[in-house]
mmCIF file of the N, C-alpha and C atoms, coordinates in Angstrom:
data_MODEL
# 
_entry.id   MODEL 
# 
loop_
_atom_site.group_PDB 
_atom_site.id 
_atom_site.type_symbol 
_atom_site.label_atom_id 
_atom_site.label_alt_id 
_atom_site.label_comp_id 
_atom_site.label_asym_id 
_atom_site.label_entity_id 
_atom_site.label_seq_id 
_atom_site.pdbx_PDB_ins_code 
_atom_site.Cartn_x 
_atom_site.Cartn_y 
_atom_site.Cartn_z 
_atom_site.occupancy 
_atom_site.B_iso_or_equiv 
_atom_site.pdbx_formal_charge 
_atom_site.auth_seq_id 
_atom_site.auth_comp_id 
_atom_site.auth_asym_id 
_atom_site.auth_atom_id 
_atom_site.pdbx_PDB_model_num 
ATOM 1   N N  . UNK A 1 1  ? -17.888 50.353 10.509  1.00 0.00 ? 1  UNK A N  1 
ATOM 2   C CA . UNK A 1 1  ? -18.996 49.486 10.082  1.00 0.00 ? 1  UNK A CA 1 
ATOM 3   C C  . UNK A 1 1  ? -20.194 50.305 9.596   1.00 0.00 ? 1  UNK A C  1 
ATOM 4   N N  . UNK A 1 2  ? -20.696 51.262 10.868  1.00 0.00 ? 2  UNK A N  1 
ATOM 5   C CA . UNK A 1 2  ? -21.618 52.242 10.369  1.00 0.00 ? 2  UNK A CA 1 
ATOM 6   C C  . UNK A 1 2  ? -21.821 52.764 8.834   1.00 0.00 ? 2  UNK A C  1 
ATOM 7   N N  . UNK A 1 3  ? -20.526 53.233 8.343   1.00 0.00 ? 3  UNK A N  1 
ATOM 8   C CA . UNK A 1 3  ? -20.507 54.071 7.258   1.00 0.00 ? 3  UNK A CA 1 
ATOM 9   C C  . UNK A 1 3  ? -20.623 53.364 6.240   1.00 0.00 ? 3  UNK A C  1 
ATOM 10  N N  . UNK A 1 4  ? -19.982 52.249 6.229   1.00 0.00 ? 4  UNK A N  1 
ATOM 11  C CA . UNK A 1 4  ? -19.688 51.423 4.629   1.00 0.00 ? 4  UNK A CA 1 
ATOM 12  C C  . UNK A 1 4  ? -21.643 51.150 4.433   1.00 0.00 ? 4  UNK A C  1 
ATOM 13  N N  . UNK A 1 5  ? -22.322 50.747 5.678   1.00 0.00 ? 5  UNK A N  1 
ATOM 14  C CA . UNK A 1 5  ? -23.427 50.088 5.413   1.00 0.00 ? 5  UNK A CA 1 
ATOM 15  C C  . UNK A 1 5  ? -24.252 50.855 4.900   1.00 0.00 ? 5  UNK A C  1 
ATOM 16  N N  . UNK A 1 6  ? -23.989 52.247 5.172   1.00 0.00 ? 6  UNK A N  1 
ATOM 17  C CA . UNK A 1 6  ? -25.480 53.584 4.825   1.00 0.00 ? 6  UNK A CA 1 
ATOM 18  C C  . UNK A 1 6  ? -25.696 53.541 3.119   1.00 0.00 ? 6  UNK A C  1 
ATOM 19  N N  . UNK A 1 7  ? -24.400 53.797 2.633   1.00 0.00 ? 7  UNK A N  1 
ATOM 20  C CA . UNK A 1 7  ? -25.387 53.477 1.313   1.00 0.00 ? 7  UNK A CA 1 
ATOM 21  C C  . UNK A 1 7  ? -25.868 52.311 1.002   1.00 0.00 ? 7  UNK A C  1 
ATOM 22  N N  . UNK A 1 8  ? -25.791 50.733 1.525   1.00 0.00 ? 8  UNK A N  1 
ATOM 23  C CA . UNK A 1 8  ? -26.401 49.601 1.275   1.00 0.00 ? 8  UNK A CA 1 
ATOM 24  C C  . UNK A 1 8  ? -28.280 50.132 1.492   1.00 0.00 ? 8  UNK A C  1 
ATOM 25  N N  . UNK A 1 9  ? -28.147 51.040 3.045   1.00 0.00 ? 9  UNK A N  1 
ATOM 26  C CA . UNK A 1 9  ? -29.657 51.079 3.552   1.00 0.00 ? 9  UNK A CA 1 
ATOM 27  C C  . UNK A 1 9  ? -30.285 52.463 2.608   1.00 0.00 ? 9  UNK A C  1 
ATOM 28  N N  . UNK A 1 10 ? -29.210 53.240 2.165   1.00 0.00 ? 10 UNK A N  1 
ATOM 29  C CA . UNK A 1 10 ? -29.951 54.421 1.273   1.00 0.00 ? 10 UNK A CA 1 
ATOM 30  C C  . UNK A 1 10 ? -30.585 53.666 0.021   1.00 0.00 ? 10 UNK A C  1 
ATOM 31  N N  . UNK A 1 11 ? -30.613 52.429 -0.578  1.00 0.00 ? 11 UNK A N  1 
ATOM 32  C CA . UNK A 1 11 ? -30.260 52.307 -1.688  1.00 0.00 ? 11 UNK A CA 1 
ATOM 33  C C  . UNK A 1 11 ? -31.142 51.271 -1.691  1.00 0.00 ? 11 UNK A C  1 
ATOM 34  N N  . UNK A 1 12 ? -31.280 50.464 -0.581  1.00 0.00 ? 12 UNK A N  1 
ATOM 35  C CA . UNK A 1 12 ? -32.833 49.413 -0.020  1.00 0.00 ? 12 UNK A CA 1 
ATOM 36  C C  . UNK A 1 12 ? -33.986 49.958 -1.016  1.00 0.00 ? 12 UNK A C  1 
ATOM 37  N N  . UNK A 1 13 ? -34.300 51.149 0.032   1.00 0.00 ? 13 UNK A N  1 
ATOM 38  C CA . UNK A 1 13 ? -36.238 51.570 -0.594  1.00 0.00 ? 13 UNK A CA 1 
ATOM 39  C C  . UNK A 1 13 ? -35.871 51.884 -1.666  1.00 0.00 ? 13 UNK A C  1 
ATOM 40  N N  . UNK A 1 14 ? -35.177 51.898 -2.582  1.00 0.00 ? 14 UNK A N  1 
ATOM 41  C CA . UNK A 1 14 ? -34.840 51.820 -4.200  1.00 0.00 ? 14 UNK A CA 1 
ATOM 42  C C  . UNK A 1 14 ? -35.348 50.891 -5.224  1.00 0.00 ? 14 UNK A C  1 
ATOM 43  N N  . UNK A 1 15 ? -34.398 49.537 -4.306  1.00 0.00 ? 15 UNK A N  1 
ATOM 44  C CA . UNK A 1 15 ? -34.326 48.468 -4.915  1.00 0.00 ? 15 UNK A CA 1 
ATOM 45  C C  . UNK A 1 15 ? -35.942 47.292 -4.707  1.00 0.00 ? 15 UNK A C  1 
ATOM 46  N N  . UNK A 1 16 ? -36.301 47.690 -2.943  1.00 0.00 ? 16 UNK A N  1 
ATOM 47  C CA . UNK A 1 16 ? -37.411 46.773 -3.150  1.00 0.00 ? 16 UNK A CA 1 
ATOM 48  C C  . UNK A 1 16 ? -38.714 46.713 -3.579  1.00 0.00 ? 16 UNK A C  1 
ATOM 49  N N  . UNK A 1 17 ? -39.267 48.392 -4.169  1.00 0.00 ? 17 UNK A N  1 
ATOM 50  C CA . UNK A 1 17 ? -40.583 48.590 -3.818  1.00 0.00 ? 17 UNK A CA 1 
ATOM 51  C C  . UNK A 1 17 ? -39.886 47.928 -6.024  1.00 0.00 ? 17 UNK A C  1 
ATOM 52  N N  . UNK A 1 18 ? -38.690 47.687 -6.774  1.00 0.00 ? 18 UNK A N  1 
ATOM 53  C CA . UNK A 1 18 ? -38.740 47.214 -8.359  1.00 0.00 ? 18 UNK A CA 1 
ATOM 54  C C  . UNK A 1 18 ? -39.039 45.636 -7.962  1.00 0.00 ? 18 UNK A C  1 
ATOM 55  N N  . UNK A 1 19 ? -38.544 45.288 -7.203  1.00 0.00 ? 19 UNK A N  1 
ATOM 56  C CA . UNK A 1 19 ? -38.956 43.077 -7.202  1.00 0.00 ? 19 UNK A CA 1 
ATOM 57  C C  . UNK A 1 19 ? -40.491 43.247 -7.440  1.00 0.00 ? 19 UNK A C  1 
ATOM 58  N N  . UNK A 1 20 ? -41.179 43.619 -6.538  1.00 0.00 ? 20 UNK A N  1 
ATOM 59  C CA . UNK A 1 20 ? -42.859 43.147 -6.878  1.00 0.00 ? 20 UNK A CA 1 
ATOM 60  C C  . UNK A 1 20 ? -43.508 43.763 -8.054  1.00 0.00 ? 20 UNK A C  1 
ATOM 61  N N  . UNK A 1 21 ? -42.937 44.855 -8.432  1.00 0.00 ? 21 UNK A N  1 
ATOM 62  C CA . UNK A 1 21 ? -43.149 45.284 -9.893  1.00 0.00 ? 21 UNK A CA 1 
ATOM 63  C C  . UNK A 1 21 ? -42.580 44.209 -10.741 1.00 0.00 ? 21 UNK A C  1 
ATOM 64  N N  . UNK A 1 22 ? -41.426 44.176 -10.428 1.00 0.00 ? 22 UNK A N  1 
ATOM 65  C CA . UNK A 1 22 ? -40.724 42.932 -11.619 1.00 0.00 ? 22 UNK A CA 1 
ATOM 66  C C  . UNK A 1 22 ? -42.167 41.881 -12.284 1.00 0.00 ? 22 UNK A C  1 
ATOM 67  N N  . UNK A 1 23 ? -42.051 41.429 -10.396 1.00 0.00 ? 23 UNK A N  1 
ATOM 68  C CA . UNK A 1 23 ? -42.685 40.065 -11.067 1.00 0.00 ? 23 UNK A CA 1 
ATOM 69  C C  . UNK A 1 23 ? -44.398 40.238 -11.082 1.00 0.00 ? 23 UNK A C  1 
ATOM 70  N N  . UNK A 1 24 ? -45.145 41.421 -11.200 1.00 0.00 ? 24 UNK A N  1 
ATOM 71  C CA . UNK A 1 24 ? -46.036 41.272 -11.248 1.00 0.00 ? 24 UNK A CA 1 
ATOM 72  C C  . UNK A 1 24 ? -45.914 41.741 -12.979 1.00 0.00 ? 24 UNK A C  1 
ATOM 73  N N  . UNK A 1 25 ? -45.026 42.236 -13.393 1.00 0.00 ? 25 UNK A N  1 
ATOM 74  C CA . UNK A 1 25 ? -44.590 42.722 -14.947 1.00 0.00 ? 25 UNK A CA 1 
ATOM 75  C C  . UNK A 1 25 ? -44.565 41.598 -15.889 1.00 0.00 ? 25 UNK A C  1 
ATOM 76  N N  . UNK A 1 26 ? -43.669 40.307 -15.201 1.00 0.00 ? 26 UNK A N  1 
ATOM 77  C CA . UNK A 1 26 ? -43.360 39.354 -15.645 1.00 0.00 ? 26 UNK A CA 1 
ATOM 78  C C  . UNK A 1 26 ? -44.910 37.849 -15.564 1.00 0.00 ? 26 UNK A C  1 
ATOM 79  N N  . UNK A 1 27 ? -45.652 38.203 -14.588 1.00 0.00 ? 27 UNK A N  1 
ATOM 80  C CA . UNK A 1 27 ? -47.066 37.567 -14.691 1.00 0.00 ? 27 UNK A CA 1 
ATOM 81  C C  . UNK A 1 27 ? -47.520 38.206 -15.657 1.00 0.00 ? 27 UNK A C  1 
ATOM 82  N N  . UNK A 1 28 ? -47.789 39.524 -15.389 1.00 0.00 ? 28 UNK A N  1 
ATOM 83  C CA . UNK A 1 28 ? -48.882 40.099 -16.966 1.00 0.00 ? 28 UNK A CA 1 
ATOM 84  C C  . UNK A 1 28 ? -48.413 39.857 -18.170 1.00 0.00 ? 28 UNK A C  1 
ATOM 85  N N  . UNK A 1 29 ? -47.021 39.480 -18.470 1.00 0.00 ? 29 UNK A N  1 
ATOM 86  C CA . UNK A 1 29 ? -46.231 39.297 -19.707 1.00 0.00 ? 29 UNK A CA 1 
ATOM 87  C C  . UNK A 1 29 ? -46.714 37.590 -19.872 1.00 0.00 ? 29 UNK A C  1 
ATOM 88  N N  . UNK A 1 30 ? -46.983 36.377 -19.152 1.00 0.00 ? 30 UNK A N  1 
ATOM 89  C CA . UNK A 1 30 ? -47.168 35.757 -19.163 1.00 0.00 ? 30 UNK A CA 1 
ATOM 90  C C  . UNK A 1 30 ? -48.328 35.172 -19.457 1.00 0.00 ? 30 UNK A C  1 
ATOM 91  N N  . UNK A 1 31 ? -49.756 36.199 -18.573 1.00 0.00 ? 31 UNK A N  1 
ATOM 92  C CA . UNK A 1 31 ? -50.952 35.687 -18.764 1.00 0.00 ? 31 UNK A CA 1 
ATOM 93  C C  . UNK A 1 31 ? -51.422 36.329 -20.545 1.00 0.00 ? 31 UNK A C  1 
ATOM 94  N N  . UNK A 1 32 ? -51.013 37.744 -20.653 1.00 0.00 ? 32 UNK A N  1 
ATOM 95  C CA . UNK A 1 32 ? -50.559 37.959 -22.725 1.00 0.00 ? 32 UNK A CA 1 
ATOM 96  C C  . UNK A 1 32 ? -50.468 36.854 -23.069 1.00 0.00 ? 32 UNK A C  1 
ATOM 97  N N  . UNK A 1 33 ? -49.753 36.036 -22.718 1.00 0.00 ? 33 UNK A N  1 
ATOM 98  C CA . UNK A 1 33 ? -49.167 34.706 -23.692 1.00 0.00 ? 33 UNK A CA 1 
ATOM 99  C C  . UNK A 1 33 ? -49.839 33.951 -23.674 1.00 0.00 ? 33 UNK A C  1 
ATOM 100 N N  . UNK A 1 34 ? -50.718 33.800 -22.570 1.00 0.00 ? 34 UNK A N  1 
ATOM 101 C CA . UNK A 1 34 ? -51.578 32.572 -22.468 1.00 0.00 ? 34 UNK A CA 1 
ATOM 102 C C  . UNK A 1 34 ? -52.965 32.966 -23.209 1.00 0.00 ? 34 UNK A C  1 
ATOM 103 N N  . UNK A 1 35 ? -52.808 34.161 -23.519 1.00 0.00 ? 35 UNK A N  1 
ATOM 104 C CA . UNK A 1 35 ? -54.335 34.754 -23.594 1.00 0.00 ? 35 UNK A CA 1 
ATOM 105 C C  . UNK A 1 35 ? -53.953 34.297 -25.176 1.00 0.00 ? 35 UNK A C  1 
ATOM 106 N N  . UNK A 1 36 ? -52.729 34.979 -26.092 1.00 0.00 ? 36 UNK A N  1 
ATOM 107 C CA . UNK A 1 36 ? -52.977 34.793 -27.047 1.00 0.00 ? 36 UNK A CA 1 
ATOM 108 C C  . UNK A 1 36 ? -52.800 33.643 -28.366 1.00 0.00 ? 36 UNK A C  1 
ATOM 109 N N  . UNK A 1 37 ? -52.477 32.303 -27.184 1.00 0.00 ? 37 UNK A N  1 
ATOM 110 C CA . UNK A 1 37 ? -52.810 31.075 -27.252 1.00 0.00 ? 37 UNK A CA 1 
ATOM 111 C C  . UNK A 1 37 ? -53.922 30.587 -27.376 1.00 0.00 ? 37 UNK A C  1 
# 
């Protein structure tokens, strides 16, 4: 069990610190749009 999971947890602080980038990427891409409305 141990082993299969380590690269799931190596591979975590990878994946989560891109979501709040995502979507703060995807607001600024949005409020652009509104601005140039």
């Amino acid at each position: 069990m141990l082993p299969t999971a380590w690269p799931v947890f190596d591979s975590l602080p990878l994946v989560t610190p891109s979501i709040p980038l995502g979507i703060a990427f995807e607001l600024a891409l949005q409020c652009n749009r509104n601005r140039s409305l």
